[in-house]
Each structure stands twice: as structure tokens, then as C-alpha cells.
DRENMAR-372646 format. One record per atom (N, C-alpha, C, O): residue number from 1; residue in one letter; x, y negated, z negated. Coordinates in steps of 0.2 Angstrom, whole numbers, plus 5000, padded with zeros to 4 digits. Each point is the difference from the previous one (the first is absolute). Example, Ala and Ser with C-alpha at 12.3 -4.5 7.8 and 13.67 -1.06 7.14 Angstrom:
2
<1 "A" <5066 5028 4961>>,
<1 "A" <4996 4994 5000>>,
<1 "A" <5004 4994 5000>>,
<1 "A" <5005 5001 4997>>,
<2 "S" <4993 4994 5007>>,
<2 "S" <5004 4994 4999>>,
<2 "S" <4996 4995 4997>>,
<2 "S" <5003 4994 4999>>,
***
This chain:
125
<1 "X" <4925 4935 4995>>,
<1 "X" <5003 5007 4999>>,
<1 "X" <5004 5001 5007>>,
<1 "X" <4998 5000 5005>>,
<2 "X" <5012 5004 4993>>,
<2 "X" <5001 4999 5007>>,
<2 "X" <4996 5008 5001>>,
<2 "X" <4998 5004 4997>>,
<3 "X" <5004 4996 5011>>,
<3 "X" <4997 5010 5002>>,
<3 "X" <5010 5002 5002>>,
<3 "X" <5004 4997 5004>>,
<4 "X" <4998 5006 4992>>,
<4 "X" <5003 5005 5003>>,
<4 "X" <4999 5005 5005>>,
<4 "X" <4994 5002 5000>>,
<5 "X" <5012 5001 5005>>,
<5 "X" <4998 5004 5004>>,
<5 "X" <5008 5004 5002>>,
<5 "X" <5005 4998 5003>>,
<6 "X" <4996 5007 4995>>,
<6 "X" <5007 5004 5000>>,
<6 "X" <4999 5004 5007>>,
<6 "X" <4995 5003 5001>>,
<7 "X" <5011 4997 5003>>,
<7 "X" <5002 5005 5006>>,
<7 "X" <5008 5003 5000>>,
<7 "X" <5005 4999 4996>>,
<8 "X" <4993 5005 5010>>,
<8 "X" <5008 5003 4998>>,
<8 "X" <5001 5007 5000>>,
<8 "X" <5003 5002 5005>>,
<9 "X" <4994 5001 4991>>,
<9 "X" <4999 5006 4996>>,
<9 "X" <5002 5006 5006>>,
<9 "X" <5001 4999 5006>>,
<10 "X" <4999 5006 4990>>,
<10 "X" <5000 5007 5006>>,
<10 "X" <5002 5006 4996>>,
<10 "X" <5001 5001 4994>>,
<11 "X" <5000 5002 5011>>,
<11 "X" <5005 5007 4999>>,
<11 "X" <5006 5001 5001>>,
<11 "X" <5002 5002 5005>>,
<12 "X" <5003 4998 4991>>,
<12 "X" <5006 5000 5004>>,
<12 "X" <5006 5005 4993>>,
<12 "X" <4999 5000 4994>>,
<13 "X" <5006 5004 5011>>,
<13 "X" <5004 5005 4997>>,
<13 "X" <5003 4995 4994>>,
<13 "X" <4999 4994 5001>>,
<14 "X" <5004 5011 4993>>,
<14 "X" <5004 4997 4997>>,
<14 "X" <5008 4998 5002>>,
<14 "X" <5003 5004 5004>>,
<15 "X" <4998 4991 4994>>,
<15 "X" <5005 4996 5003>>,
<15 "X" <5000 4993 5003>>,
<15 "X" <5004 4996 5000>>,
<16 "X" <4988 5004 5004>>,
<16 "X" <5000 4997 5003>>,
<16 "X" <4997 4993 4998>>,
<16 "X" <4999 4999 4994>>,
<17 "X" <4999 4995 5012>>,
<17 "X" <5001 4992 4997>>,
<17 "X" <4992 5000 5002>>,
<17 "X" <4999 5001 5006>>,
<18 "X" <4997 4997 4990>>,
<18 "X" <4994 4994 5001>>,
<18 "X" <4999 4995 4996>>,
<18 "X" <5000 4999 4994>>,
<19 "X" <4997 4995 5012>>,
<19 "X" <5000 4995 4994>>,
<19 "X" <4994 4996 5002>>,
<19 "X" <4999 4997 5005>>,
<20 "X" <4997 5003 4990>>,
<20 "X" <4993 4997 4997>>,
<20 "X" <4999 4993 5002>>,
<20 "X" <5005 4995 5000>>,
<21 "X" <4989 5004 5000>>,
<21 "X" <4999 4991 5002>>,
<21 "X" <4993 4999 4995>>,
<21 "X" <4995 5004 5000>>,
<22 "X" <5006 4990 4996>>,
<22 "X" <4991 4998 4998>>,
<22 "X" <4999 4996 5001>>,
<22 "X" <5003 4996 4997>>,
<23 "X" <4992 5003 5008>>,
<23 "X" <4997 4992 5001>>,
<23 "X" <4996 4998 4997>>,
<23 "X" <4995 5003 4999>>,
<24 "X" <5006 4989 4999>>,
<24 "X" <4995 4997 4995>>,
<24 "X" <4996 4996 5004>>,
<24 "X" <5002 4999 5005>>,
<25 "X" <4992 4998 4993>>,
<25 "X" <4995 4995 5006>>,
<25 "X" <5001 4995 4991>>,
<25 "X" <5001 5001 4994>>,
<26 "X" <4997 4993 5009>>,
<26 "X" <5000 4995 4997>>,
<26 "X" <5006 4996 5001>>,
<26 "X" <5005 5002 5003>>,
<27 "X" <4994 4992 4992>>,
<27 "X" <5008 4996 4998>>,
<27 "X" <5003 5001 4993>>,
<27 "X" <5005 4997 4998>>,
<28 "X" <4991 5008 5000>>,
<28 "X" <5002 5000 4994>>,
<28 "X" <5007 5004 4998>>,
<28 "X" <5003 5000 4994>>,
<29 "X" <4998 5004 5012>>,
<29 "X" <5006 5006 4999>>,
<29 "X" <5008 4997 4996>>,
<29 "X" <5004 5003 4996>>,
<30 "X" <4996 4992 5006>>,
<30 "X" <5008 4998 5001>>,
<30 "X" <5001 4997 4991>>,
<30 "X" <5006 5000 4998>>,
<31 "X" <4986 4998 4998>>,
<31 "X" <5000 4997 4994>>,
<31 "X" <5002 5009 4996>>,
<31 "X" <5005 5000 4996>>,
<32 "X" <4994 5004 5005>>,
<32 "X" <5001 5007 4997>>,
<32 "X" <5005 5004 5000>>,
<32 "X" <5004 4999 5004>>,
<33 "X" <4997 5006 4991>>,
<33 "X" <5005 5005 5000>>,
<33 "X" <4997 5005 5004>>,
<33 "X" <4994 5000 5000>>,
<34 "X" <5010 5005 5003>>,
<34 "X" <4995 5006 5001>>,
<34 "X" <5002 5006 4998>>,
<34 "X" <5004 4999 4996>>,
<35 "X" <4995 5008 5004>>,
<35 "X" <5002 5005 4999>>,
<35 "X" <4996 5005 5007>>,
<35 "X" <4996 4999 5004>>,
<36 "X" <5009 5007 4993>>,
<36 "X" <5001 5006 5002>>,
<36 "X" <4998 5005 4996>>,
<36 "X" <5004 5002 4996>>,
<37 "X" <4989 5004 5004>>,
<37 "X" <5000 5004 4997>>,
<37 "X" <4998 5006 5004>>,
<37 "X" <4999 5000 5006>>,
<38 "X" <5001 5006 4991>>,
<38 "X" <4999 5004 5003>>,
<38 "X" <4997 5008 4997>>,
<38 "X" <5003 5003 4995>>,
<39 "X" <4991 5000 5009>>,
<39 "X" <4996 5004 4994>>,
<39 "X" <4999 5010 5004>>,
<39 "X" <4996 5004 5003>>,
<40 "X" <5010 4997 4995>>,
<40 "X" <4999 5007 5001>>,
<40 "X" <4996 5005 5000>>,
<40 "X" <4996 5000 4995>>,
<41 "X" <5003 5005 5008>>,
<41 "X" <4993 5004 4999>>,
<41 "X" <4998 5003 4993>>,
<41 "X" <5006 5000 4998>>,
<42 "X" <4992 5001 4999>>,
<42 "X" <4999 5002 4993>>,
<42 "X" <5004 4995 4996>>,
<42 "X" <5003 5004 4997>>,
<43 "X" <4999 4991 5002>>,
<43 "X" <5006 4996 4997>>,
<43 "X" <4994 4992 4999>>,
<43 "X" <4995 4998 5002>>,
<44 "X" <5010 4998 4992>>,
<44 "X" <4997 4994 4997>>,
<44 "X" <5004 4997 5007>>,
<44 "X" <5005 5002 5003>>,
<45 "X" <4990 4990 4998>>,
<45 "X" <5005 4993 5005>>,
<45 "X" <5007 4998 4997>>,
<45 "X" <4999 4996 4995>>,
<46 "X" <5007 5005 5006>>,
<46 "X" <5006 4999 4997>>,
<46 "X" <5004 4993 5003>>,
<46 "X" <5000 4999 5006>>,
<47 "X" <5002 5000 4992>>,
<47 "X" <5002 4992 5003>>,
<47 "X" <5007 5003 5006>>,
<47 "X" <5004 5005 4998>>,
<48 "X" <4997 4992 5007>>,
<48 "X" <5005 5000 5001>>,
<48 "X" <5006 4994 5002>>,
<48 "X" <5006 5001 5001>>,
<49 "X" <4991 4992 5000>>,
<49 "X" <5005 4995 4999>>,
<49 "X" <4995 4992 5001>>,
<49 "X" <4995 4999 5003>>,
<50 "X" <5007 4998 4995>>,
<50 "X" <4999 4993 5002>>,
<50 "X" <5004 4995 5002>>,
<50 "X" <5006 5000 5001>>,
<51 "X" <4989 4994 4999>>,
<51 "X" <5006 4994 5004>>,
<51 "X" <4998 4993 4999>>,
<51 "X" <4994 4998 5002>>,
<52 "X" <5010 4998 4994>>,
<52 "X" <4997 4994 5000>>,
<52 "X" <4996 4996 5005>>,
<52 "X" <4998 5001 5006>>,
<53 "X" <5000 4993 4990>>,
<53 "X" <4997 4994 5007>>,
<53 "X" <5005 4999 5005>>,
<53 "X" <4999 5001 5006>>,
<54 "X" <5006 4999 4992>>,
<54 "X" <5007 4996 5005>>,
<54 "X" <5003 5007 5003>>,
<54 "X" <5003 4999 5005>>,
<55 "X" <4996 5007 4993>>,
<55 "X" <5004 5004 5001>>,
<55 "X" <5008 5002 4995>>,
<55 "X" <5003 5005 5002>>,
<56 "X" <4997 4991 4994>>,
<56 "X" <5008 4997 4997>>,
<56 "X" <5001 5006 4994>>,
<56 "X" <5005 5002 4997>>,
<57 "X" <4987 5002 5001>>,
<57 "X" <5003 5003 4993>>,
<57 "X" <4993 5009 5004>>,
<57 "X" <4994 5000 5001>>,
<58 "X" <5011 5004 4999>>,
<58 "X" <4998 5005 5003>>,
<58 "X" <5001 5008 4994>>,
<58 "X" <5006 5003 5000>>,
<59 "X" <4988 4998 4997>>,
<59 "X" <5002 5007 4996>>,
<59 "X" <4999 5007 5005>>,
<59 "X" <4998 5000 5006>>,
<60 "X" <5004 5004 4991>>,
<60 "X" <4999 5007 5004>>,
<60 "X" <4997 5005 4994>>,
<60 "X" <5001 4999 4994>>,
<61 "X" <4996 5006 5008>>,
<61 "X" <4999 5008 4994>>,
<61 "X" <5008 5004 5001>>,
<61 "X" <5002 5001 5005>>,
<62 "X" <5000 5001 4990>>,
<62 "X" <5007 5005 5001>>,
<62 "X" <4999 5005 5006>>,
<62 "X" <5005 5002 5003>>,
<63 "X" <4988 4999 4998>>,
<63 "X" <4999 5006 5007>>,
<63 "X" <5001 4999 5005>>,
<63 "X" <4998 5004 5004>>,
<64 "X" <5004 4990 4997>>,
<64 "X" <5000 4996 5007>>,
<64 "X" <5005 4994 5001>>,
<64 "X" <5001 4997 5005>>,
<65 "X" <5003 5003 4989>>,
<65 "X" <5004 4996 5000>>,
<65 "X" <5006 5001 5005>>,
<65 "X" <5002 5006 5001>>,
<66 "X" <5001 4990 5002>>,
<66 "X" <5006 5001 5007>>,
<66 "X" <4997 5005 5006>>,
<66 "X" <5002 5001 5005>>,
<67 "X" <4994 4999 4993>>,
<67 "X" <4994 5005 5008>>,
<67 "X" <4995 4994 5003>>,
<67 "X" <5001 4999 5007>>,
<68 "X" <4994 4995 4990>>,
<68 "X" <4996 4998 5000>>,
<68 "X" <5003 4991 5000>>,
<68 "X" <5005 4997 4996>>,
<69 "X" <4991 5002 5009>>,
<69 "X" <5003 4993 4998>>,
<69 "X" <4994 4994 5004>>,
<69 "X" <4998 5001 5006>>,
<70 "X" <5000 4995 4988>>,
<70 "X" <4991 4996 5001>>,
<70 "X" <5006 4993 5003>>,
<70 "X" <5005 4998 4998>>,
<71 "X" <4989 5000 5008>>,
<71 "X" <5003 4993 5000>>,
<71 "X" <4990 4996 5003>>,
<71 "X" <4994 5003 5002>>,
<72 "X" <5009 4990 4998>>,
<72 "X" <4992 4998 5002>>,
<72 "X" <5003 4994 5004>>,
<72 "X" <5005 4997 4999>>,
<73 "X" <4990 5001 5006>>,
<73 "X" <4999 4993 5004>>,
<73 "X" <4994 4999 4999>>,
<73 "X" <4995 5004 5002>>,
<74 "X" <5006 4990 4996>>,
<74 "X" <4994 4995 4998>>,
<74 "X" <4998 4996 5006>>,
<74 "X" <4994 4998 5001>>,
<75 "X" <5010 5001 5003>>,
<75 "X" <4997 4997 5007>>,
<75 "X" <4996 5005 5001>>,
<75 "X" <4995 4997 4999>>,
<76 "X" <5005 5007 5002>>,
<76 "X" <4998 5006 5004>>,
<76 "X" <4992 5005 4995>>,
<76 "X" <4997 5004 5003>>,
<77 "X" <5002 4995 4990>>,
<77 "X" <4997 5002 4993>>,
<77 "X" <5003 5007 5001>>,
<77 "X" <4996 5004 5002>>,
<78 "X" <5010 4996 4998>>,
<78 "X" <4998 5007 5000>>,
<78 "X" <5008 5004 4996>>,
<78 "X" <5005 4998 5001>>,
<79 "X" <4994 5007 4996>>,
<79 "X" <5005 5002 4995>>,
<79 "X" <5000 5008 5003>>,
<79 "X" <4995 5004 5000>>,
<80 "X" <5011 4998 5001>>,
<80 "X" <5006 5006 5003>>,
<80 "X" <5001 5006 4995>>,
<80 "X" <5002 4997 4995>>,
<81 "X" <4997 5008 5004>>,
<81 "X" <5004 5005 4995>>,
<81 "X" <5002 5005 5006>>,
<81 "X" <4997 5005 5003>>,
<82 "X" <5011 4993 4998>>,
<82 "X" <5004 5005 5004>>,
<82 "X" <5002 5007 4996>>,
<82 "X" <5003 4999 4995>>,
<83 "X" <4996 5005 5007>>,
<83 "X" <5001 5008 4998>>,
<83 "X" <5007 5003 5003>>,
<83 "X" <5000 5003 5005>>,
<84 "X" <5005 4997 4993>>,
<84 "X" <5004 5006 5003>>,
<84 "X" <5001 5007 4995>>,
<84 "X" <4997 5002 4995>>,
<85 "X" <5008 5003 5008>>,
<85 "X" <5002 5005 4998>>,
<85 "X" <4992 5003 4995>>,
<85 "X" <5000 5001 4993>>,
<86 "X" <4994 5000 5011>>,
<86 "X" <4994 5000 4998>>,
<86 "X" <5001 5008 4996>>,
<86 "X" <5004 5004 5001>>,
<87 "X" <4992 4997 4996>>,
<87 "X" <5001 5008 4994>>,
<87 "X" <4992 5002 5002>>,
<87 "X" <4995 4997 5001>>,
<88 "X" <5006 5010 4999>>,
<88 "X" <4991 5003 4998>>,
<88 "X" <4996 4997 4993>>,
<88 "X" <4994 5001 4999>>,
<89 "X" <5009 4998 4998>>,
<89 "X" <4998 4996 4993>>,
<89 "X" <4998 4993 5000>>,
<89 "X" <4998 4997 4995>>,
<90 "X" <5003 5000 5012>>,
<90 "X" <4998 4991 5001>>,
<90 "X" <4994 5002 5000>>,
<90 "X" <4996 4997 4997>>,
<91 "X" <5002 5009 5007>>,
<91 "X" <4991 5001 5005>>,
<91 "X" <4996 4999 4994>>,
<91 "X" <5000 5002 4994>>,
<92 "X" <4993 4992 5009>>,
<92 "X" <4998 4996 4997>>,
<92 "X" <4997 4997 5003>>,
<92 "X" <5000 5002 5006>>,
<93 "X" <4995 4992 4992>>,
<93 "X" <4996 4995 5002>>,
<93 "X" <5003 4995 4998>>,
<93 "X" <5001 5000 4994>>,
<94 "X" <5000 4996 5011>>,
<94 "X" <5005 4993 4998>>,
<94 "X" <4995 4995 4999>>,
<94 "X" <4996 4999 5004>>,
<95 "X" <5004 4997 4992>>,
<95 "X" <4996 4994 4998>>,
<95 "X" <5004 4995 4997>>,
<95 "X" <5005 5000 4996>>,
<96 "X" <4993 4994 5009>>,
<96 "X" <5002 4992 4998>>,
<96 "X" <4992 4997 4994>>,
<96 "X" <4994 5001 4999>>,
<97 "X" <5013 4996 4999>>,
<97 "X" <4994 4995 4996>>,
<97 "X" <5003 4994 4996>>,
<97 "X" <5005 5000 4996>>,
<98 "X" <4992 4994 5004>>,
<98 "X" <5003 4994 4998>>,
<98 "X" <4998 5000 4992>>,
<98 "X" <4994 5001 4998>>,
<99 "X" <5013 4996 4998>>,
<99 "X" <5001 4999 4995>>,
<99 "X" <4994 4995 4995>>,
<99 "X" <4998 4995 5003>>,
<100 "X" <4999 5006 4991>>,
<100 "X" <4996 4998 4998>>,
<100 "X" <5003 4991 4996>>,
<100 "X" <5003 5000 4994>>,
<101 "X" <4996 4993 5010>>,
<101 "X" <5003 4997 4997>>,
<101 "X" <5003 4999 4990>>,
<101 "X" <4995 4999 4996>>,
<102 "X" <5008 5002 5003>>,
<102 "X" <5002 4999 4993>>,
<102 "X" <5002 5007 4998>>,
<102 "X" <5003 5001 4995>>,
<103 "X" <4996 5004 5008>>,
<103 "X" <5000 5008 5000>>,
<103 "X" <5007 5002 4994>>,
<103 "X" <5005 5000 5004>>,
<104 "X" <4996 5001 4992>>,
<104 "X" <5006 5001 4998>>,
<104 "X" <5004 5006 5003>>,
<104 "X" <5006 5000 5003>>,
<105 "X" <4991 5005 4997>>,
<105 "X" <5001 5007 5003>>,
<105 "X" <5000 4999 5007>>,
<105 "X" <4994 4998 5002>>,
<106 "X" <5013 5004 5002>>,
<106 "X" <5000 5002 5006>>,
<106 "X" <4998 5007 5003>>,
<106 "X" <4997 5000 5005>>,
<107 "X" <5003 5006 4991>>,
<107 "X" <5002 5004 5001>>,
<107 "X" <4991 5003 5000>>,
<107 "X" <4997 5004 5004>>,
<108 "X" <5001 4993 4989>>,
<108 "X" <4992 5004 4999>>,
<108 "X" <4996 4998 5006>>,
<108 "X" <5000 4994 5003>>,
<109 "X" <4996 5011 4999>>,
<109 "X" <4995 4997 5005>>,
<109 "X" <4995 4996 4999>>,
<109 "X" <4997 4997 5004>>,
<110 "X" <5003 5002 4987>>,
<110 "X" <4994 4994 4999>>,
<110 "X" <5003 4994 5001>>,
<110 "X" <4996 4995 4998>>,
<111 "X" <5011 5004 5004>>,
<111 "X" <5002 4994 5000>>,
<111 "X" <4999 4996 5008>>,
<111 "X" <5002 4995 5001>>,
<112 "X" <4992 5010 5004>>,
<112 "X" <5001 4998 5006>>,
<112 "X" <4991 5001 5001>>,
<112 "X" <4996 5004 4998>>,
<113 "X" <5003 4988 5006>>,
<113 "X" <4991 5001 5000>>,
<113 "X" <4998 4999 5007>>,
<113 "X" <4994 4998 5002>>,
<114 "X" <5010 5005 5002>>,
<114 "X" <4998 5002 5009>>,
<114 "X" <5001 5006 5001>>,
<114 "X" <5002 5002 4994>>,
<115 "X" <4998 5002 5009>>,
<115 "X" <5001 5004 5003>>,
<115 "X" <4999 5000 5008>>,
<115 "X" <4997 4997 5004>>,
<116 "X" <5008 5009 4998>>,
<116 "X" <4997 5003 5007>>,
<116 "X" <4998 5006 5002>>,
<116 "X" <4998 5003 4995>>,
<117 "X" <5000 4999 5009>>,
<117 "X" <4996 5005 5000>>,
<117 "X" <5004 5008 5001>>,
<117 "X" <4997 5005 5002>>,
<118 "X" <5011 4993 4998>>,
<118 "X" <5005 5005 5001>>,
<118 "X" <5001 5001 5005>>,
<118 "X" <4997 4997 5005>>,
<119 "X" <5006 5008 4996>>,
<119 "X" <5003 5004 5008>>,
<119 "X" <5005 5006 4997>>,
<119 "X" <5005 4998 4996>>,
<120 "X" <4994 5007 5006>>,
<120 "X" <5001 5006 4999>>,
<120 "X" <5009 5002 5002>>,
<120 "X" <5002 4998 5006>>,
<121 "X" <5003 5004 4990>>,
<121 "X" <5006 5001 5002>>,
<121 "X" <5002 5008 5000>>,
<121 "X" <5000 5002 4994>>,
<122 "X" <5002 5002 5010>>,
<122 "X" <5001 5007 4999>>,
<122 "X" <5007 5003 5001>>,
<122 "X" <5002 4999 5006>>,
<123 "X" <5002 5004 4990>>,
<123 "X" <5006 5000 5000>>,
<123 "X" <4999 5009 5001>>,
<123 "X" <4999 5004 4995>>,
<124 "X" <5002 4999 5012>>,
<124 "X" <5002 5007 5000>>,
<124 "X" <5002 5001 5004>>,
<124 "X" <4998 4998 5005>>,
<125 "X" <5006 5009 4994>>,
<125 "X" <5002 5002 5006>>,
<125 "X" <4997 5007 5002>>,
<125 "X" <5001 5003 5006>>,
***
């Protein structure tokens, strides 16, 4: 099982740029897809993007689309979700987690069987 571990997170005005790191322990990271999700206070965990093994085939959620951009280094286990022009509507807990092999669905969260244990993101002024 790999252990996930998300950093990054904070407080910051809207407008502004933070970007997420999760790191995986094992060798197994590099065989996986990973994703992006994210669970607001009173609100269901809603996906917000993923990323292939290779990195080559990259979805986004429309709410994040042209703002958000996931990238990953396998030398390194470790997969990025850059945040720009952040909104009070991103504030959230950010959660990495790797793709369930054969997973058809990207987007649902049963489609992923790791988790991290999030890192809190706040968008206000």
C-alpha cells in the first residue's frame, strides 16, 4: 500500500497562486494514475483533475479548468497541482490519491484506492 502525504496548503487572498505537492513512499507511484480531489465544508469530496502514469493524458473539473494545472515527477514520487487566480470557492481540503488499477472512472472517487490525509487550502480576503 503506497502512504500518500499532501503539503502546500494555506491561507491566501483571492487571486492568488499556491501549489500542492503529494508525496508517495514506495516504488510503486510511477506504475499509477493520480488524482486531485477536494472536500469543502458542508459539501461532498468532488474531483478536481488527474494525470496519467506518463503524465501525456491530463483531465481537469470545469471549475478549475485554465486556473489548475497537475503535473507529476516520478523520479521524485511525487505529483503537483498548481493553483493560480485562486477563488473563495477553491477553500477546501485538498486530497491526492492514486488511481485504482483497471479504474474505468477518473473522475469518481471509487475509482482511486490511496489516499492522503489532505492539507487545508483557504481562499479569503
Amino acid at each position: 500500500q503506497v502512504q500518500l502525504v499532501e503539503s502546500g496548503g494555506g491561507l491566501v487572498q483571492p487571486g492568488d497562486s499556491l501549489r500542492l505537492s503529494c508525496a508517495a513512499s514506495g516504488r510503486t507511484f510511477s506504475g499509477y494514475g493520480m488524482g486531485w480531489f477536494r472536500q469543502a465544508p458542508g459539501k461532498e469530496r468532488e474531483f478536481v483533475g488527474c494525470i496519467s502514469i506518463h503524465g501525456t493524458i491530463i483531465y481537469y473539473a470545469d471549475s478549475v479548468k485554465g486556473r489548475f494545472t497537475i503535473s507529476r515527477d516520478n523520479d521524485k514520487n511525487t505529483v503537483y497541482l498548481q493553483m493560480n487566480s485562486l477563488k473563495p470557492e477553491d477553500t477546501g481540503v485538498y486530497y491526492c490519491a492514486r488511481r485504482r488499477s483497471g479504474s474505468p472512472s477518473y473522475s469518481d472517487s471509487s475509482g482511486y484506492d490511496s489516499w492522503g490525509q489532505g492539507t487545508q487550502v483557504t481562499v479569503s480576503s
